[in-house]
SEPAPA-151200 format. One line per 5 residues: their letters; for each residue x, y, z of N, C-alpha, C, O, CB. Coordinates in steps of 0.2 Angstrom, whole numbers, plus 5000, padded with zeros to 4 digits. Each point is the difference from the previous one (the first is absolute). Glycine has a CB too. Example, Ala and Ser with C-alpha at 12.3 -4.5 7.8 and 13.67 -1.06 7.14 Angstrom:
<nodes>
AS = 5066,4972,5039,4996,5006,5000,5004,5006,5000,5005,4999,5003,4986,4995,5003 ~ 5007,5011,4990,5004,5006,5001,4996,5005,5003,5003,5006,5001,5003,4991,4989 $
</nodes>
This chain:
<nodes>
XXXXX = 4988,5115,5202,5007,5002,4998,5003,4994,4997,5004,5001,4996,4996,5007,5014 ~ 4998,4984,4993,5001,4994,4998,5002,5002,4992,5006,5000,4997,4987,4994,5012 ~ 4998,5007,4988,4998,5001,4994,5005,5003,4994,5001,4997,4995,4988,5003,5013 ~ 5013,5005,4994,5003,5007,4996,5008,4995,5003,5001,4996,4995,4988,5021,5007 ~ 5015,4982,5003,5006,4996,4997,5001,4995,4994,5005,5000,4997,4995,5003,5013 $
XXXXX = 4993,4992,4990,4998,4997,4996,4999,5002,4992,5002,4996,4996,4995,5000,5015 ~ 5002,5007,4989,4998,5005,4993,5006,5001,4997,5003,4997,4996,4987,5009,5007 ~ 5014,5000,5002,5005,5004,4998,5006,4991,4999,5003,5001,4995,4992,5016,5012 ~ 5007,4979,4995,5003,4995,5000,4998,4997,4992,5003,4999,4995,4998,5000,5020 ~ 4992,5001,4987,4997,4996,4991,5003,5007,4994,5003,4998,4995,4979,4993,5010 $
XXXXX = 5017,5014,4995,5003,5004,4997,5008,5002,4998,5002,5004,4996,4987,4997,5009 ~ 5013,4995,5000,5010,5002,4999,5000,4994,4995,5002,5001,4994,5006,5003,5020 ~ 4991,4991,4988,4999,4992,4996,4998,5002,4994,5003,4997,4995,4993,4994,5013 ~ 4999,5013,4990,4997,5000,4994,5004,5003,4996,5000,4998,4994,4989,5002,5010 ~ 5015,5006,4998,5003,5005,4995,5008,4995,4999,5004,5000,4995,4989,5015,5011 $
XXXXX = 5009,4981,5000,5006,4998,4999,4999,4993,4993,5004,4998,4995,4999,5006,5021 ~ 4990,4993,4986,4998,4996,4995,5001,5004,4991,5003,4997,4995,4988,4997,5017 ~ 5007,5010,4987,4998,5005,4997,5010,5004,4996,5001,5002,4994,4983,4999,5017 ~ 5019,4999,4994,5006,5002,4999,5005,4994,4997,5004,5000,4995,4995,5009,5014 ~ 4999,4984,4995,5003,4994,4997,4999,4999,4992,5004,4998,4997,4995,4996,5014 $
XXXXX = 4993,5008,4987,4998,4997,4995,5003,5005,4994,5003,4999,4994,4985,4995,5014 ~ 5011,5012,4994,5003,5006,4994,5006,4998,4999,5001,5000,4994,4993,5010,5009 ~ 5011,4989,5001,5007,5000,4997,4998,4992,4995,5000,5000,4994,5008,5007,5019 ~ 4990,4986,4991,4999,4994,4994,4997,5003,4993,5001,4998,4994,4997,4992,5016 ~ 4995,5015,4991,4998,5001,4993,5006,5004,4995,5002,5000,4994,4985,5000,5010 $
XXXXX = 5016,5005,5002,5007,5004,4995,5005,4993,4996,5002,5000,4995,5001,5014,5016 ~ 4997,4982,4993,5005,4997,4998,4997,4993,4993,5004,4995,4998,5003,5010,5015 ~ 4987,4995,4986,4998,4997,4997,5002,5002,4992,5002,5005,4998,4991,4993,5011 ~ 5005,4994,4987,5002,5003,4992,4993,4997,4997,4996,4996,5002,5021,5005,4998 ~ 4983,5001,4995,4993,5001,4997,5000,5002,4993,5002,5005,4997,4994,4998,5015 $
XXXXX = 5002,4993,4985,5002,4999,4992,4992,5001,4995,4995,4997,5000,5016,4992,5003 ~ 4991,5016,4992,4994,5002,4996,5000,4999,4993,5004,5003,4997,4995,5003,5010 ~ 4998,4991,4990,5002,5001,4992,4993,5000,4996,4994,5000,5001,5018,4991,5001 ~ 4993,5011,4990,4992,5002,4995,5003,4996,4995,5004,4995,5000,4992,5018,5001 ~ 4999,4988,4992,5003,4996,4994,5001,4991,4999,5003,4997,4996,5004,5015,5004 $
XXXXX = 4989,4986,5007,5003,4994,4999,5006,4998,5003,5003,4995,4999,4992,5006,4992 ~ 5007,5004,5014,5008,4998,5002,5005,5002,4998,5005,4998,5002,4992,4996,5000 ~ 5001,5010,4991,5003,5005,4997,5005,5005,5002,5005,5002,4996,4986,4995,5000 ~ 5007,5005,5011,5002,5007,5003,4998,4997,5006,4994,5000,5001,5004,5009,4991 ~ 5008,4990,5013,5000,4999,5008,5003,5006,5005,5005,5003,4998,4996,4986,4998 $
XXXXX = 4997,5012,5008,5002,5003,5004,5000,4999,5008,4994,5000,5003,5005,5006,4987 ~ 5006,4993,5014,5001,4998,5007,4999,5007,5004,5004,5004,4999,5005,4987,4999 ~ 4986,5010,5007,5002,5005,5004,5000,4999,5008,4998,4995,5002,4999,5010,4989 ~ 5005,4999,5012,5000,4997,5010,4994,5004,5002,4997,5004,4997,5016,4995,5007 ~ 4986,4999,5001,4994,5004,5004,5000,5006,5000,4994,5003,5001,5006,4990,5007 $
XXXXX = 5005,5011,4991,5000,5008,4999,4997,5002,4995,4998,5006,4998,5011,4996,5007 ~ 4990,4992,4990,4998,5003,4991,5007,5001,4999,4998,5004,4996,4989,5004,5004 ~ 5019,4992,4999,5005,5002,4998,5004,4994,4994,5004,4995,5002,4994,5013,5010 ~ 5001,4993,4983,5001,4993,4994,5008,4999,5001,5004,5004,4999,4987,5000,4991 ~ 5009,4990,5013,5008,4993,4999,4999,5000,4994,5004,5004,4998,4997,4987,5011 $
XXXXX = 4996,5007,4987,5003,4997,4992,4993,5003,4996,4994,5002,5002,5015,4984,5000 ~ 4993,5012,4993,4998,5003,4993,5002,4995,4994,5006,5001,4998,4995,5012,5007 ~ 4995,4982,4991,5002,4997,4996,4994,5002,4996,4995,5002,5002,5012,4989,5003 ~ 4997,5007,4989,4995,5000,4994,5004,4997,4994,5005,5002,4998,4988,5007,5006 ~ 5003,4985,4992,5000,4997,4996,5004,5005,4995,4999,5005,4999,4991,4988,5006 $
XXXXX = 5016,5003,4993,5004,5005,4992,4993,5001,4995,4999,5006,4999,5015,4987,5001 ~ 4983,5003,4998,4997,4996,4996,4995,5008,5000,5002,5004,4996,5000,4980,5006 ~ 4993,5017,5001,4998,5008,5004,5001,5006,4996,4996,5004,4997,5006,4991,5013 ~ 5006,5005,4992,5001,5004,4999,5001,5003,4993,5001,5006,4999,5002,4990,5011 ~ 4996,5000,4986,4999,4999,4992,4993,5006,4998,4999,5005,4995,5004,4979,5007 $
XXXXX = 4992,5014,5003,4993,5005,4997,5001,5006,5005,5004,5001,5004,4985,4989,4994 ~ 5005,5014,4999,4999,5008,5001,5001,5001,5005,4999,4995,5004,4995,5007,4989 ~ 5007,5005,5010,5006,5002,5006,4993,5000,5004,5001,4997,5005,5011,5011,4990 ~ 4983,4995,5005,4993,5002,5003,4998,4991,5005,5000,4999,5006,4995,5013,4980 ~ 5004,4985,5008,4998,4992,5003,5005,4999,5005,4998,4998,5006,4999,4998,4982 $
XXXXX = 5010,5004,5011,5004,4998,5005,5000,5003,5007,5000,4998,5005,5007,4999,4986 ~ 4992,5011,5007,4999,5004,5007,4994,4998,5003,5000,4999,5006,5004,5011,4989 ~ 4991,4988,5000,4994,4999,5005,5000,4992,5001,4995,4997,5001,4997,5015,4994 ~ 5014,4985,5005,5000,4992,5005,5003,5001,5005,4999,4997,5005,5001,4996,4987 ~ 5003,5010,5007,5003,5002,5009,4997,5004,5003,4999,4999,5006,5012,5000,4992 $
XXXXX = 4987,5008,5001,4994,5001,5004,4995,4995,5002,4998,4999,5006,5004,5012,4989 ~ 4996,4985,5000,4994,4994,5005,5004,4995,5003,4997,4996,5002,4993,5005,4990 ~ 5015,4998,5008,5006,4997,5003,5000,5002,5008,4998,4998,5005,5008,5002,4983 ~ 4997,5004,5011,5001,5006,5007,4997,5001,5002,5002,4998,5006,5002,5007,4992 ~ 4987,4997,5003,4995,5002,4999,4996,4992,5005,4997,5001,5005,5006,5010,4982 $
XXXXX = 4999,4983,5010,4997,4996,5002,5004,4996,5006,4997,4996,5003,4997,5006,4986 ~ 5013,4998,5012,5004,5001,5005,4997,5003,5007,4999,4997,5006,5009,5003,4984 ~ 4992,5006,5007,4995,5006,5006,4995,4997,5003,5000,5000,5006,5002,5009,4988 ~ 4994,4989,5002,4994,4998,5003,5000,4993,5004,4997,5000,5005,4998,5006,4985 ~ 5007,4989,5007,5004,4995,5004,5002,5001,5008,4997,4998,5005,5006,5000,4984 $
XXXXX = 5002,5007,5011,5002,5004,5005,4995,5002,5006,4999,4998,5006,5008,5006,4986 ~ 4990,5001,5004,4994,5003,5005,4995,4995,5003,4997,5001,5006,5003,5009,4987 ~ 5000,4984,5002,4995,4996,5003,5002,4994,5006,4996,4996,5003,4999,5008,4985 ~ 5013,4996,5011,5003,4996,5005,5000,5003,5007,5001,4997,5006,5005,4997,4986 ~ 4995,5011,5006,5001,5007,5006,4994,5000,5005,5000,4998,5006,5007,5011,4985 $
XXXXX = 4986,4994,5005,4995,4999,5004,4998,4994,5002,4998,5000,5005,4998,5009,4989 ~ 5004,4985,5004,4998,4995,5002,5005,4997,5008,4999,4996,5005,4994,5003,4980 ~ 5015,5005,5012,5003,4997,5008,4998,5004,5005,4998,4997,5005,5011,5000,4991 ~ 4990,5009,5003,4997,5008,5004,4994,4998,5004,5000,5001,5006,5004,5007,4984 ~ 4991,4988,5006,4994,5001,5000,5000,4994,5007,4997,5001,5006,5000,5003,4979 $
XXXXX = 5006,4990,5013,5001,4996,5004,5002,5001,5007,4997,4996,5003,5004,5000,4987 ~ 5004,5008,5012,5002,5001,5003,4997,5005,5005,5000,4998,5006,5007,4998,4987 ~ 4991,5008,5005,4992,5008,5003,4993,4994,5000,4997,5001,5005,5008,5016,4983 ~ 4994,4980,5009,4994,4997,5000,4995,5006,4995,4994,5000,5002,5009,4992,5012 ~ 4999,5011,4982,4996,5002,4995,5000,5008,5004,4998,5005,4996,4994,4981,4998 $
XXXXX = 5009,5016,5013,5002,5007,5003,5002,5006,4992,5003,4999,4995,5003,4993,5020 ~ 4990,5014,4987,5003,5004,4995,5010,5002,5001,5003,4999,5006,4982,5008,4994 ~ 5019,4994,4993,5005,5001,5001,5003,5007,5002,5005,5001,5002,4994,4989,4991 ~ 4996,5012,5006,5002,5008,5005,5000,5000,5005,5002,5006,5002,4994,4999,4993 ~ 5003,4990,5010,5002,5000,5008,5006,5004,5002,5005,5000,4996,4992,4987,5005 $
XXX = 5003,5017,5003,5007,5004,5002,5004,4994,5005,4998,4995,5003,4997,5018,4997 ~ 5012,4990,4998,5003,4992,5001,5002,4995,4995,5006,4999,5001,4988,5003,5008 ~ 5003,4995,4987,4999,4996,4996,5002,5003,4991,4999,4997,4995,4991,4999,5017 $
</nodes>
């Protein structure tokens, strides 16, 4: 019975750990850019874009080019994201699947 208090205790910690950490990644900011720096963009742990810069200079060439720097702008922001996310997550679970209930 020791055992199973022990667990269920390592288990409240894990998810509380787990709730500290999501709110710091929401509140994180995280910057992506294409073109050389051409085309920046800030977003927070939600994926949700703070800023959006781009070069005047840019904006000069064809409309298609510019679309497709901020999608790899954006795009690469995200991935950033995902990859700070899993590796705090990961850290935390000890590599545990994230489908745990609870969790």
């Amino acid at each position: 019975m020791v055992n199973m208090k022990k667990l269920m205790k390592q288990a409240q910690d894990m998810q509380s750990q787990m709730m500290t950490t999501q709110k710091e990644l929401e509140s994180m900011e995280v910057e992506g850019n294409a073109g050389g720096g051409a085309v920046t963009a800030k977003l927070n742990g939600k994926k949700e874009i703070l800023s959006l810069n781009i070069e005047p200079d840019l904006l000069k060439e064809e409309k298609d080019m510019v679309e497709d720097m901020i999608i790899a702008c954006i795009n690469q922001a995200q991935t950033k994201i995902d990859k700070i996310s899993k590796e705090k997550m990961d850290s935390i679970s000890g590599g545990m699947p994230s489908g745990m209930p609870g969790f």
